[in-house]
C-alpha positions in Angstrom: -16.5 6.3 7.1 -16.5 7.8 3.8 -14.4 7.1 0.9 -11.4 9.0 -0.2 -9.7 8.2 -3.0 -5.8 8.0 -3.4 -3.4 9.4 -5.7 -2.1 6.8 -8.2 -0.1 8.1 -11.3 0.1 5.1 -13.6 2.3 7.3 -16.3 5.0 8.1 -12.9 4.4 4.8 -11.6 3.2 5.9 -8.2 0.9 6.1 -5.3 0.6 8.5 -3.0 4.1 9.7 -4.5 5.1 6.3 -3.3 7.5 4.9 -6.5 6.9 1.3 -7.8 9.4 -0.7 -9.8 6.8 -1.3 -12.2 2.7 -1.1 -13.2 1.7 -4.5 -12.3 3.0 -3.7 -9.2 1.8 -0.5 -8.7 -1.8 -2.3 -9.9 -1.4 -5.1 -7.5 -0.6 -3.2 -4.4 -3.6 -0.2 -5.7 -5.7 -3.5 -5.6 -5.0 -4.6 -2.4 -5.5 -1.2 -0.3 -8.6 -0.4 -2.4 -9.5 -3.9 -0.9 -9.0 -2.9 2.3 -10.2 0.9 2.0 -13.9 -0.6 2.1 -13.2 -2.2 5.5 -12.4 1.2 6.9 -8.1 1.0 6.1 -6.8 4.9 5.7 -3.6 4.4 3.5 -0.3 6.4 4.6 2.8 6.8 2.7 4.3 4.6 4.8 2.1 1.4 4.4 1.9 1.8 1.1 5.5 1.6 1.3 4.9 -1.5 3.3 2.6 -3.2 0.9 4.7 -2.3 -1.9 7.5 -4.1 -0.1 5.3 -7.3 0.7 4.6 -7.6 -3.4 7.9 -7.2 -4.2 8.9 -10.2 -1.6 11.4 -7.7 0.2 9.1 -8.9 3.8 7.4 -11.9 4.9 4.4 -12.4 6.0 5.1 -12.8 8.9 6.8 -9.2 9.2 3.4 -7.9 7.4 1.3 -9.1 10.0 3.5 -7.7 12.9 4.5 -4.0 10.5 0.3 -4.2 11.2 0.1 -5.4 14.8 3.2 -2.8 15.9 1.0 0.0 13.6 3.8 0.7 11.6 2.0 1.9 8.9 1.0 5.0 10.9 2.5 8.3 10.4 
C-alpha cells in the first residue's frame, strides 16, 4: 500500500481541515496517525476527529478502542 501524505497546516492549525485547539496537539495527533499510516491506516476526517478527541481527553480508551472496533472512523 503506498504512502499518501495528509494535509496538515501548522499556521491554521489543522489536519485534513480537521481544527486543533493548539500545535502540540495538532503535532501529537500528526504523530500518531503517521504512526499508524506505515501499518497500512488510511486517515478520514472523521478519525482524525477521533484521535484529536482522545489527545484532548474528551474519550477514553476504552471508547477509542470500540470508535475502532465499530469502524467509526470510516466515512
Amino acid at each position: 500500500m503506498p504512502y499518501t501524505p495528509i494535509a496538515i497546516n501548522r499556521n491554521k492549525l489543522t489536519i485534513m481541515d480537521v481544527p486543533f485547539p493548539d500545535l502540540e496537539t495538532l503535532e501529537s495527533t500528526a504523530e500518531a496517525i503517521g504512526s499508524n499510516m506505515f501499518e497500512g491506516f488510511q486517515p478520514t476526517r472523521k478519525g482524525i476527529e477521533i484521535i484529536r478527541d482522545y489527545c484532548l481527553g474528551k474519550m477514553t480508551f476504552a471508547q477509542l478502542a470500540t470508535a475502532a472496533k465499530d469502524k467509526l472512523y470510516a466515512e
